[in-house]
N, C-alpha and C positions, 0 to 999 in steps of 0.2 A: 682286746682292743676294740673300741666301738666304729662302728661304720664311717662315722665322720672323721674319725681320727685319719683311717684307712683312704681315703678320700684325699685327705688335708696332702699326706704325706705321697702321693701318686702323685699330686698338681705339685708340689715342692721338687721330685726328681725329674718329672716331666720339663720345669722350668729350667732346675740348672742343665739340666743337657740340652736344650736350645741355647740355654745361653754360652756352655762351651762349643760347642757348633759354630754359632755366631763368630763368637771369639778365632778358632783356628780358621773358620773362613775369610775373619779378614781381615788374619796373619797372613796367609795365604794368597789375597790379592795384591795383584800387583801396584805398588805407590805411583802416584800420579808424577810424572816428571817433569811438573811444572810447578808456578810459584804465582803468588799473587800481591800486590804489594798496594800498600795505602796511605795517600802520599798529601801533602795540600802548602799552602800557603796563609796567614792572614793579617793582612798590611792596611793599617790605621793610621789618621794623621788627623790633625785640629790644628786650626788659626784660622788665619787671614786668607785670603784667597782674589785672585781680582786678576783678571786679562785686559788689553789695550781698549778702554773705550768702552769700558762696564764697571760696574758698580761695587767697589770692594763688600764683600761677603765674610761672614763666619760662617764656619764650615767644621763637620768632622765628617772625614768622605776615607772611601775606601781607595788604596794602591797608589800612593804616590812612587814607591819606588818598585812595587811587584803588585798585580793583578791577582786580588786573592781569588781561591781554588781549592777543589777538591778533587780529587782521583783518585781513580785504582787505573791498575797495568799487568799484566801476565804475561806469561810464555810458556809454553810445552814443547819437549824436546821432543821432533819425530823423526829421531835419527838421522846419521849419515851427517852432520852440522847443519840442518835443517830445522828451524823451529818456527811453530805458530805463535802470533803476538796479540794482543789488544790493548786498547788504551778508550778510556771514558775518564773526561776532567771536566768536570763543573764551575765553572766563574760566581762570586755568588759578592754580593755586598753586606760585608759585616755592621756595617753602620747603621743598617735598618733591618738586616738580617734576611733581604729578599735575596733570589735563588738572580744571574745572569746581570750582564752587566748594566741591563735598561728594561724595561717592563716589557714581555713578550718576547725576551732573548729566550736563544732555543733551551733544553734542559742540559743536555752535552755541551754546553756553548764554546767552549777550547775546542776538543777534538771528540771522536767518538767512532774510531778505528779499527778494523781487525787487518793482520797481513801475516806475510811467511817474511824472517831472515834467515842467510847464509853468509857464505865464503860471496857470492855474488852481488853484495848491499841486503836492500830489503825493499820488498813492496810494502803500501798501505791502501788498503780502499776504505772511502766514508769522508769523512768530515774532519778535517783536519788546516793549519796554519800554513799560508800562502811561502814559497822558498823565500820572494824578497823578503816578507816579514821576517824569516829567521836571520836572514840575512842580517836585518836592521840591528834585531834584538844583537846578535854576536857582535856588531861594530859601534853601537850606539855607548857614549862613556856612561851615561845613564841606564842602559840596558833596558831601553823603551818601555821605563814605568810612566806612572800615568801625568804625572808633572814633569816628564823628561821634554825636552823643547824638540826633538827630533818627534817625538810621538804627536804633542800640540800642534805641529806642524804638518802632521801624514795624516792620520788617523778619525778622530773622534768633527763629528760633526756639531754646529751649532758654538764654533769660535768666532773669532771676530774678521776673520778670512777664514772662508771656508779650505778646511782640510780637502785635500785630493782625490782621500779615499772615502770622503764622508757618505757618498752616497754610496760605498759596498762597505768590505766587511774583511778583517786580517784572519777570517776562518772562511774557508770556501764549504762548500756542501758537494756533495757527489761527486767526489776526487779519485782520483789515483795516481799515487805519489812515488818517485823509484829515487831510492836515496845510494848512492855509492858507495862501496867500503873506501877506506884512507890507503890511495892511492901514490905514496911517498910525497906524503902534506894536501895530494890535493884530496877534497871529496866538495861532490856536487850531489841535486838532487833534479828532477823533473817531475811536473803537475799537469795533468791535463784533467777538466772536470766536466758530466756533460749539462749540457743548455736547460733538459726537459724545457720547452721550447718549442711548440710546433713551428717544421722550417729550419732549425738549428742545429749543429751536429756539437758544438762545444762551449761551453761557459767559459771555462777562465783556464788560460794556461801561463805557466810560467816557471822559471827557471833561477840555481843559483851555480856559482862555482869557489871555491876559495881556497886558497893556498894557504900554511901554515907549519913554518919552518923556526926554532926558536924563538926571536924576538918581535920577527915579519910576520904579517898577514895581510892578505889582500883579499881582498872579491870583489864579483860580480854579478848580479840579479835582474833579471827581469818579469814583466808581468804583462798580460793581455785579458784583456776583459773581452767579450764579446755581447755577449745577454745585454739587453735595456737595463739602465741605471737609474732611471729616474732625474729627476731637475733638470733634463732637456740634454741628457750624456748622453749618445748610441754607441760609443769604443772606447774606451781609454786603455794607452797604454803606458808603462811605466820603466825606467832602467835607473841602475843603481850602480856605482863606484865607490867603493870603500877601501878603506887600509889603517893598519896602525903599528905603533913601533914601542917597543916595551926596553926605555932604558936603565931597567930597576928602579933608577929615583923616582920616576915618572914615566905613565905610557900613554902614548896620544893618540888620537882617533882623529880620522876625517872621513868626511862620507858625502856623495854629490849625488842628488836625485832630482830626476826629468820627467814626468806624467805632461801627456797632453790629453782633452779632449775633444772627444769630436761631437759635433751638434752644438756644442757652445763656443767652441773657438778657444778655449782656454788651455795656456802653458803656464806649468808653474815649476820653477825649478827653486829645490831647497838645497841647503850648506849646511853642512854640520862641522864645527870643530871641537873637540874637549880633551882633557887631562885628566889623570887621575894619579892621587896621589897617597902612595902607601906610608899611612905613619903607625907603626907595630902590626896589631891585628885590625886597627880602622883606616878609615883613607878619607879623604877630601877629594872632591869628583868635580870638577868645573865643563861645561858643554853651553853652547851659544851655537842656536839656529836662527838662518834667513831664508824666505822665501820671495821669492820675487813672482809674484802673477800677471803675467802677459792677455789679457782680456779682450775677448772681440763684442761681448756686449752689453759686460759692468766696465769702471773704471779699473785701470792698472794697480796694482797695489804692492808695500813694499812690507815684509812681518819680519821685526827682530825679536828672539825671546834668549835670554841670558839666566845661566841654574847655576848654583853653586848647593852642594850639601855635604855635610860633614855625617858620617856615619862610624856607629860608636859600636864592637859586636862586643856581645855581654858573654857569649858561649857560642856554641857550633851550628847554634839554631834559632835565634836570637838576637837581634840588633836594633839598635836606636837612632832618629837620626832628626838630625835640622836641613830643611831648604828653603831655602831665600830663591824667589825669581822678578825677574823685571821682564817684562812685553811690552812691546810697542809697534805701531801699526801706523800707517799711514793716514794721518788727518784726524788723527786719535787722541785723547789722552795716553798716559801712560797708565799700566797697572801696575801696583808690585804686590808680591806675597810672601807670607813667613811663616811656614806652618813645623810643627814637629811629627814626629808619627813612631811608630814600633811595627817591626816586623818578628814573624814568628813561624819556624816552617816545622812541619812535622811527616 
């Protein structure tokens, strides 16, 4: 046998016993006992598009009934019913395929969380969704997607009345959030976040609570802003009343929210009422909000906006849907809109 053969064949046993080694090592180690999970949404719609006192539009826009996303989520069990959590979800527009939901949104722009849960709730710290927001989302017949009139009404700035929360934001930054376990129907959560701020000890806190017993459900939310807002806000605070009743034909929602500000003078209090109507595995979903603005140094104004959409599920991850809305504003024309769209969760 030549030298090199002798050679060849050292480097060949040499290998496979590393690589059985390898192998019983890490039979051997212990399995991670935790999980990790990759999750998203992505909600598309075209047509017509037009609010009170603007210009009807053709549009293919992103979320009319869900805010698409992307995530991952984990957990590891560190005994005793003790686990550590995270969550990172991305907002992103499928329409033009930019990343958040406006140019310079953060890259985590939903949440971007680590915490412990137990027997005792769960904490979260980081970047994460205000309680009333969740709030909204649970009571809202629309489920606060992006043509929902509850949302048009809270939310998104650069309407034809200005939204409440236009100048913040339904994700806070440097939170810490303590969520409840289900406490015989109830469970609440609490937020408090800080300023960074020289001078300041707290950004934004705020609170939910909600009962839920068969057919009833109630809550209630609130919110406090502290930090400077911009467009001449120094505080706003916010409360919320909600409830709805599930009579299998039909379950109805109502919802009443109050924000004042200070530095502007401005009170706005919105109405929510809607239905939703199960026909097999789709439903018809009707919701009409008003806002009334009480103003100390624009004029009073009054916002009605009326949703109706049929939505059609194709499968368990998958649905199709039509919404029709009418707006109308005080001293305004009227807008209407008709758009179709598909959603798709994975």
């Amino acid at each position: 046998m030549t030298k090199t053969k002798q050679t060849y064949k050292r480097m060949t046993a040499m290998l496979l016993a590393a690589c059985a080694c390898t192998a019983q090592a890490q039979a051997q180690a212990p399995s991670p006992a935790g999980n990790v999970t990759l999750f998203g949404i992505v909600d598309l719609y075209a047509g017509k598009l037009q609010y009170a006192g603007r210009t009807s539009t053709t549009v293919m826009n992103p979320g009319a009934l869900s805010t698409s996303r992307w995530g991952m989520m984990g957990s590891e069990d560190l005994g005793g019913g003790l686990r550590a959590n995270f969550s990172l979800i991305s907002l992103f527009r499928p329409d033009s395929g930019e990343s958040g939901r406006f140019n310079g949104d953060a890259a985590w722009s939903s949440r971007s969380t680590v915490g412990l849960s137990g027997s005792f709730g769960q904490v979260n710290l980081g970047r994460m969704n205000s309680p009333l927001f969740f709030s909204l989302v649970r009571f809202d017949p629309h489920e606060l997607g992006g043509l929902s009139p509850t949302f048009l009404h809270t939310y998104p700035g650069g309407q034809p009345l200005a939204a409440p929360e236009a100048a913040t934001d339904s994700t806070i930054n440097n939170g810490i959030q303590y969520a409840t376990p289900n406490w015989g129907g109830f469970v609440g959560s609490l937020h408090v976040s800080a300023a960074e701020v020289p001078g300041r000890t707290k950004g934004r806190t705020g609170f939910n609570l909600t009962y839920a017993a068969g057919p009833v459900a109630i809550g209630i939310a609130g919110d406090s802003i502290d930090v400077p807002l911009g467009l001449g806000v120094t505080h706003q605070k916010g409360l919320m009343f909600a409830g709805s009743y599930d009579f299998t034909v039909v379950k109805v929602n109502a919802i009443h929210q109050r924000r004042t500000q200070e530095g502007v003078g401005n009170e706005y209090r919105t109405n929510t009422l809607g239905a939703t109507i199960p026909l097999g595995a789709n439903k018809l979903i009707f919701s009409w909000a008003r806002t009334r603005l009480d103003a100390t140094v624009a004029a009073d104004a009054t916002r009605s906006t009326y949703a109706v959409t049929y939505d059609h599920v194709l499968s368990k991850r998958t649905d199709v849907y039509v919404h029709a809305m009418v707006d109308r504003l005080t001293n305004a024309s009227s807008g209407t809109s008709l758009v179709a769209g598909m959603r798709h969760r994975f």
